[in-house]
C-alpha positions in Angstrom: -57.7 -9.8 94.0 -54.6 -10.0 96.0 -51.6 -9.2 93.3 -51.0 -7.3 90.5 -52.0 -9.4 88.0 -54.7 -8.6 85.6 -57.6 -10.9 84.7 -56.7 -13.6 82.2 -58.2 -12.6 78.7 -58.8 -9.1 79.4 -58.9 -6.9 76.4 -56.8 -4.1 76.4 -57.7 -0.6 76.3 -59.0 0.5 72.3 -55.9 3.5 72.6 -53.5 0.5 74.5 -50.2 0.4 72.2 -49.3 -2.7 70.5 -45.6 -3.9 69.6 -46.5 -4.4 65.9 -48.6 -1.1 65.9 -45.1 0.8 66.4 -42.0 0.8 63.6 -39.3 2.6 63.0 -41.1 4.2 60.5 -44.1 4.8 62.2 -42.8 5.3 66.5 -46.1 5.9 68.8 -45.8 9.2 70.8 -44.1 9.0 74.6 -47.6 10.6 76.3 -49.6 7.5 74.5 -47.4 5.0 76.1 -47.0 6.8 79.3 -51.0 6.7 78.8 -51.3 3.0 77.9 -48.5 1.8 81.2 -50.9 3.8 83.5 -54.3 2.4 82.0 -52.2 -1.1 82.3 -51.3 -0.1 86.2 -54.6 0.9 86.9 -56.3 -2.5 86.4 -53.7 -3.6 89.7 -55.4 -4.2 92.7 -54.1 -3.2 96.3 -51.8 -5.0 98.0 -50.7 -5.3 101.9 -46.7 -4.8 102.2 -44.3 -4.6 104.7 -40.8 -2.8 105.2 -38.8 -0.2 106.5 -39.2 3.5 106.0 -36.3 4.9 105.1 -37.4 8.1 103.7 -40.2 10.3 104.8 -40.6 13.7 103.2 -43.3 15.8 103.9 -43.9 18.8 100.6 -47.2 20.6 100.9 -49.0 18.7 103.5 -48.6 15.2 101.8 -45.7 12.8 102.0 -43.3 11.4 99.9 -40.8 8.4 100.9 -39.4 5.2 100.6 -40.4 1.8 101.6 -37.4 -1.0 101.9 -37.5 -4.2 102.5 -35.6 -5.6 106.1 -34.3 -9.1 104.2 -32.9 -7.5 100.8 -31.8 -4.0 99.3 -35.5 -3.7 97.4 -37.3 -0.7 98.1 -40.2 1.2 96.8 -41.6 4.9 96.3 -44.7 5.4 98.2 -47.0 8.7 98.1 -49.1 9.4 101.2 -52.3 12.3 100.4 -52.5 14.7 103.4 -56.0 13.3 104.3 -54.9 9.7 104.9 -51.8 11.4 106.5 -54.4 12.8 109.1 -56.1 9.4 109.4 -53.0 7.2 111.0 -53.5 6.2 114.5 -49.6 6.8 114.8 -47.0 9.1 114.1 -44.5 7.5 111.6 -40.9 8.4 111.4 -37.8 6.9 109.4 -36.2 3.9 110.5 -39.8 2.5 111.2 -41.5 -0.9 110.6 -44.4 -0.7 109.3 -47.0 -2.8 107.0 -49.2 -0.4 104.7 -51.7 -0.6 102.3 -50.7 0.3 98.8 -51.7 0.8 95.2 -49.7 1.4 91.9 -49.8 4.7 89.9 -48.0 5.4 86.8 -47.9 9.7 85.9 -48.2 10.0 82.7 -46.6 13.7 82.9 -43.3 12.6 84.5 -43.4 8.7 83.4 -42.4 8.1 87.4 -44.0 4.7 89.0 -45.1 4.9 92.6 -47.6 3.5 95.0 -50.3 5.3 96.8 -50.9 4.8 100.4 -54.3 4.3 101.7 -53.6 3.2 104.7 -50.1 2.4 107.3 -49.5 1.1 110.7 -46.1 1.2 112.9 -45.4 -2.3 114.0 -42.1 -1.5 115.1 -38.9 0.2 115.0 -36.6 -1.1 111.5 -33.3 -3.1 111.6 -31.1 -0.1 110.3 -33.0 2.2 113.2 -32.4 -0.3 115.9 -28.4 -1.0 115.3 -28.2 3.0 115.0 -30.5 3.5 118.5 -28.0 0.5 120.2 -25.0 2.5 118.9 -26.2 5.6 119.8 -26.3 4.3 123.0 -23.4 3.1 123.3 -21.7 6.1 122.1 -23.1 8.7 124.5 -22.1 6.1 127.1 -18.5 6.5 126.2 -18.7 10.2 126.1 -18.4 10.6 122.6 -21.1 13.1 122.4 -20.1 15.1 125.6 -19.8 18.7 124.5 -16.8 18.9 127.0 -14.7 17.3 124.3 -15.6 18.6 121.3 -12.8 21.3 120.1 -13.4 24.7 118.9 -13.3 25.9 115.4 -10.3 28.7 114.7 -11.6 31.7 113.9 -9.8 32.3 110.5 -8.1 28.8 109.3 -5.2 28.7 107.0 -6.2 25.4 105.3 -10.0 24.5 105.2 -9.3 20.3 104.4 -12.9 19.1 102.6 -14.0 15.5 102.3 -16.5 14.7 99.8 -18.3 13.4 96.2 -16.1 14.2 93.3 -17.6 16.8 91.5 -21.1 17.3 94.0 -23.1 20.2 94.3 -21.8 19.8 97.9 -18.4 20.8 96.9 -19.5 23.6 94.9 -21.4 25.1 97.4 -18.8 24.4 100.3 -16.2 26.6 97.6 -18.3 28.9 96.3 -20.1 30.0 99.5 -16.6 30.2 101.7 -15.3 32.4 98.6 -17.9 34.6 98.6 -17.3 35.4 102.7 -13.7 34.9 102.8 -11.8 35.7 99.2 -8.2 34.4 100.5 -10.1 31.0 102.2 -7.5 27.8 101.0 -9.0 24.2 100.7 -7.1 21.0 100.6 -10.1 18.5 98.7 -9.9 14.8 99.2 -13.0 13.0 97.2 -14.4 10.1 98.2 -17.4 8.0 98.1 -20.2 9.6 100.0 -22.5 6.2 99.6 -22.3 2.4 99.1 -19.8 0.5 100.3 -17.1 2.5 99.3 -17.6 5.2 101.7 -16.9 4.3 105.2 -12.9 3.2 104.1 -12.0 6.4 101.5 -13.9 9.0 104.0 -11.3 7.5 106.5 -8.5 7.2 104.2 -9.2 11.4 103.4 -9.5 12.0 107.5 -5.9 10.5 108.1 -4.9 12.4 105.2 -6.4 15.8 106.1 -5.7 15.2 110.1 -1.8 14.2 109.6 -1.3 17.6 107.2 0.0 20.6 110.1 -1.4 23.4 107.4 -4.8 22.1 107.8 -6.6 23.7 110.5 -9.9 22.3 110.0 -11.7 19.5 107.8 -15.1 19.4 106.5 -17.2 16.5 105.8 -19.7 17.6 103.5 -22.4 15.6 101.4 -25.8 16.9 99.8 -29.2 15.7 100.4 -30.3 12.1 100.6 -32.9 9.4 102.1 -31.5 8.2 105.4 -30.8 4.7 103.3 -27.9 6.2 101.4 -26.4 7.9 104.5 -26.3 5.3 106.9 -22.3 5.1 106.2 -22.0 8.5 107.7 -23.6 6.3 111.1 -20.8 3.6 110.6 -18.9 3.1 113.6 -15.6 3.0 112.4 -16.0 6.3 110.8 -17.4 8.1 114.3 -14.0 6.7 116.1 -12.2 7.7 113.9 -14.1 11.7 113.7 -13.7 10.8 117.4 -9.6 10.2 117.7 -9.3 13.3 115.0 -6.7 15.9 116.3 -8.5 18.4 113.9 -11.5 19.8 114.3 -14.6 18.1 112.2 -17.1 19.5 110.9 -20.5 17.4 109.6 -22.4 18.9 107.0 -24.5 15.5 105.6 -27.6 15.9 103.7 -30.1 19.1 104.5 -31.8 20.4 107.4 -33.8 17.3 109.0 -31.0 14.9 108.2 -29.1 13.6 111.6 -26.6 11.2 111.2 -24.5 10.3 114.4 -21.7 11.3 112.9 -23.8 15.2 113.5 -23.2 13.6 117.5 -19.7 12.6 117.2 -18.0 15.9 114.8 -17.1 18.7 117.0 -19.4 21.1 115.1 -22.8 20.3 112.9 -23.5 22.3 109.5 -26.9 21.6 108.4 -25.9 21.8 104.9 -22.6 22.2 102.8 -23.5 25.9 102.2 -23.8 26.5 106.6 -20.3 24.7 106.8 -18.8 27.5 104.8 -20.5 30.0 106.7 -19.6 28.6 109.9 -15.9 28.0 109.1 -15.3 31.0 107.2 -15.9 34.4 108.8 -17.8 36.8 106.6 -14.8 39.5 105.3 -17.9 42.0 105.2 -19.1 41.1 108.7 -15.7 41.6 110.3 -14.7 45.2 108.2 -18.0 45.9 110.0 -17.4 44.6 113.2 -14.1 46.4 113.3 -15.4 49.7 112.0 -17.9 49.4 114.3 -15.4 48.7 117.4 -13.2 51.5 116.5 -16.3 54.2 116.4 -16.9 52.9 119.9 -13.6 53.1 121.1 -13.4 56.5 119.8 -17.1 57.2 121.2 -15.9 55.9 124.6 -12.3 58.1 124.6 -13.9 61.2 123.3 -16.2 60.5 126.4 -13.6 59.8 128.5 -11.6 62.9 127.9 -14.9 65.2 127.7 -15.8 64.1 131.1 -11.7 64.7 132.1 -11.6 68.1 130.7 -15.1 68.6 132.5 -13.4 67.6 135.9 -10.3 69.9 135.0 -12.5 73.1 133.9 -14.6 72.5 137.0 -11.2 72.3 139.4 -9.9 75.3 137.8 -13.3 76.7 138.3 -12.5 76.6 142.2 -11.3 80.1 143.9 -8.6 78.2 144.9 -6.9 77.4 141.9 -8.4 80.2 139.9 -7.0 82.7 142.3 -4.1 80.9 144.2 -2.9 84.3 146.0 -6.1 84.8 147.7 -6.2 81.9 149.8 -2.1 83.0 151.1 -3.9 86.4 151.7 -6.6 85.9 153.8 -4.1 83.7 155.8 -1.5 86.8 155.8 -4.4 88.9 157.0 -5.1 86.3 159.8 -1.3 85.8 160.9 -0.9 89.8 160.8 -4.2 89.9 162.7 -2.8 87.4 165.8 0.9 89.0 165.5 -0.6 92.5 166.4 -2.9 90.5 169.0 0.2 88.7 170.5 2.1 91.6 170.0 -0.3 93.7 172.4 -1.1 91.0 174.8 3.0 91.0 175.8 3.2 94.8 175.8 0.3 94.8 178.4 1.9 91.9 180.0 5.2 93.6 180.1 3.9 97.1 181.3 1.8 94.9 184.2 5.1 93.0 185.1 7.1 96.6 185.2 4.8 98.3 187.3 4.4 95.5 189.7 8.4 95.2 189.6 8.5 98.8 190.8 6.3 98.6 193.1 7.8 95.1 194.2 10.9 97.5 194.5 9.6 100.4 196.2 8.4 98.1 198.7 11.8 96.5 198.8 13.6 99.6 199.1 11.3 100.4 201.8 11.8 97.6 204.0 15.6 97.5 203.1 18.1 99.0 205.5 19.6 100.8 202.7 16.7 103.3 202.6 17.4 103.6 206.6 21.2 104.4 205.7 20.1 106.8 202.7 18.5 109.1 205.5 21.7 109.7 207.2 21.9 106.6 209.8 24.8 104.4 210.3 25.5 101.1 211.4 28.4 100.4 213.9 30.3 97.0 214.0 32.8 95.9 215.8 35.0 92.8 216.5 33.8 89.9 214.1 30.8 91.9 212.6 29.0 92.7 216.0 26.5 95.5 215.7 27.0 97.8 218.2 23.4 98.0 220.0 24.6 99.8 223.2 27.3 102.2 223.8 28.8 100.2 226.5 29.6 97.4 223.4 32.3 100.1 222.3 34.2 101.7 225.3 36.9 103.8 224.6 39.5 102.8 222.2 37.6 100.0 220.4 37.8 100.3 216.9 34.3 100.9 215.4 33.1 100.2 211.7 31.0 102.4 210.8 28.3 101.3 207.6 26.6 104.3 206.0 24.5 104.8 202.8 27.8 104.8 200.4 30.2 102.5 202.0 32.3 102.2 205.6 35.0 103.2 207.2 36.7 102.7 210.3 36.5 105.0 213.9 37.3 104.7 217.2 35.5 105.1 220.2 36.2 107.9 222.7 34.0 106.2 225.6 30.5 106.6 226.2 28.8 109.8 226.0 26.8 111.5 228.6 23.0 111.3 228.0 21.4 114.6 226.9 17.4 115.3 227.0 17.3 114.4 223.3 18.6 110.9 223.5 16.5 110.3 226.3 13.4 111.0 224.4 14.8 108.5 222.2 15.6 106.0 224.3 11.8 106.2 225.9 10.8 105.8 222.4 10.0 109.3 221.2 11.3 111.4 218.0 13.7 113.7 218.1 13.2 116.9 216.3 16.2 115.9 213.7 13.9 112.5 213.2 10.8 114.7 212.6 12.7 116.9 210.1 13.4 113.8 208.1 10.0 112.5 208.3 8.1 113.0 205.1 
């Protein structure tokens, strides 16, 4: 059988509820006809189907997702067991087109409808997956996702602008989480739709807003978990240009951890979820009391060093006989000057005594030769006429006027005539002494 139709004729389950079984009086219980939908269900046969997966969870080994159809908005729940999981030739993603084998189960428990997959195969990528891969693209061609551009968060913004559902859990956790960090934190709150076709204009509308108002230092786009289906609008192009031409910083925070729209690319900082945007705009009030605390006990560690080691370096100077006893340095040079003042002192006295005695005897021997000494021991020297000395007696004849030079001064004779020779000046003249000479000899 090739649908879900049951077999003309075929008698329904003994416990099956009927219409006219059931009264106002007399209502049948939710679990019998939970019961009697999934006895109906279970009498479908399997069925070949093909779409696009837009969601793809994977809980405790088995998976859980969606299955849409590429010419309409119908979609259904599929359940894939761990063992047929294994089984696939292929790894499946979202945004892929596949065609899968699938039977209907009703839970009785929960009253949820959903097909089983027993078997899937990838036949190619989905429409949605393809337009977002060409725009991707495209984008990272233009530069849009160059890290270069992207601007940096402030460290402690005056404003936090918010974009999101009216009344979400995403704005709850976006307040309540930046509260619990930052008590003083401020937020500006646009709503707007965060799906359908409302979501791509109003998310824009609240990012003129936000970007045009000078208190607002940041803006957050927040939005809690979804299947990729419901947050394609956060892929639109006009909203990434937009993010794009932003003076503000953006931050993304769509969906939870393994959700990546482009617009994750295009913001200048990614949250996973709602609650990481708080903690990335916010700082922690905690964290930085610590961080300061901890900055001063290092400064103070590192200037109680720092004056330790200089009062070190001074105690070791001082330490030096130098500077401990400045005196003794002047006095061992005192000693050494006194020391070379005697020395110099002796070596001129020694000169000076040598430079006397060979004075004298440079005088002795002076006197010795000089004709002084000759005159000291009673000889004379007779001039006359300009300064003539008078060699013979002839140079004088009688009435010449004679000086006459002796030891202490002249004075003026004159001659009588020469003098008759005696025996004495003979002896002289032949070169001998007279007896007067001999008494003056030494």
């Amino acid at each position: 059988m090739t649908s879900f139709e049951t077999v003309e004729g075929q008698t329904p389950p003994p416990d099956s509820v009927h219409p006219r079984e059931s009264s106002p009086q007399a209502p049948t219980s939710v679990s019998r006809l939970n019961e009697t939908i999934r006895d109906f269900v279970q009498r479908w046969n399997s069925v070949w189907v093909e779409g696009e997966v837009t969601s793809w969870n994977v809980r405790g080994g088995h998976v859980f997702g969606r299955l849409k159809d590429a010419a309409s908005d119908a979609a259904i729940s599929f359940r894939l067991w761990s063992s047929t999981l294994q089984r696939l030739p292929e790894k499946i993603a979202v945004g892929d087109r596949v065609v899968a084998c699938v039977k209907p189960d009703y839970f009785v428990k929960s009253g949820d409808f959903t097909f089983t997959v027993s078997s899937m195969r990838h036949t190619g990528l989905g429409d949605h997956l393809e337009r977002l891969e060409r725009l991707r693209s495209q984008l990272r061609a233009e530069g849009l996702f160059d890290p270069a551009r992207k601007r940096p968060i402030p460290f402690l913004p005056h404003v936090v602008g918010l974009i999101t559902g009216e009344r979400s859990d995403a704005e709850k956790d976006v307040h309540r989480n930046a509260e619990l960090r930052w008590p003083q934190v401020r937020f500006r709150t646009i709503h707007a739709a965060v799906q359908g076709d409302r979501c791509v204009p109003e998310t824009i509308a609240a990012l003129s807003a936000l970007d045009a108002d000078p208190e607002v230092d940041v803006i957050v786009i927040a939005r809690g978990g979804g299947d990729p289906q419901t947050l394609l609008g956060f892929s639109d192009e006009r909203l990434l240009r937009a993010v794009a031409a932003a003076a503000t910083p953006v931050v993304s925070a769509i969906g939870h951890e393994n959700d990546h729209p482009l617009l994750d690319d295009v913001a200048d900082l990614r949250a996973s979820t709602p609650t990481d945007a708080a903690k990335k705009v916010v700082p922690d009030v905690a964290e930085q009391r610590a961080l300061v605390q901890q900055l001063r006990s290092r400064a103070r560690s590192r200037l109680t060093q720092r004056l330790g080691h200089d009062i070190a370096q001074l105690e070791q100077l001082r330490s030096r006989p130098v500077l401990r006893d400045p005196e003794s340095l002047l006095t061992g040079r005192a000693q050494e000057v006194w020391t070379l003042q005697s020395r110099g002192r002796d070596i001129v006295r020694r000169r000076m005594d040598a430079a006397a005695t060979a004075t004298a005897e440079l005088r002795a021997a002076l006197r010795a030769l000089s004709p002084g000494a000759t005159l000291a021991r009673g000889y004379a020297i007779a001039h006359v006429g300009e300064g003539v000395i008078v060699r013979d007696a002839s140079q004088a004849p009688a009435g010449t006027d004679v000086v006459v030079t002796v030891a202490r001064g002249s004075f003026l004779a004159r001659s009588d005539g020469e003098l008759a020779a005696d025996p004495g000046t003979a002896a002289a003249e032949a070169g001998g002494t007279s007896a007067e000479d001999r008494r003056m000899e030494p």
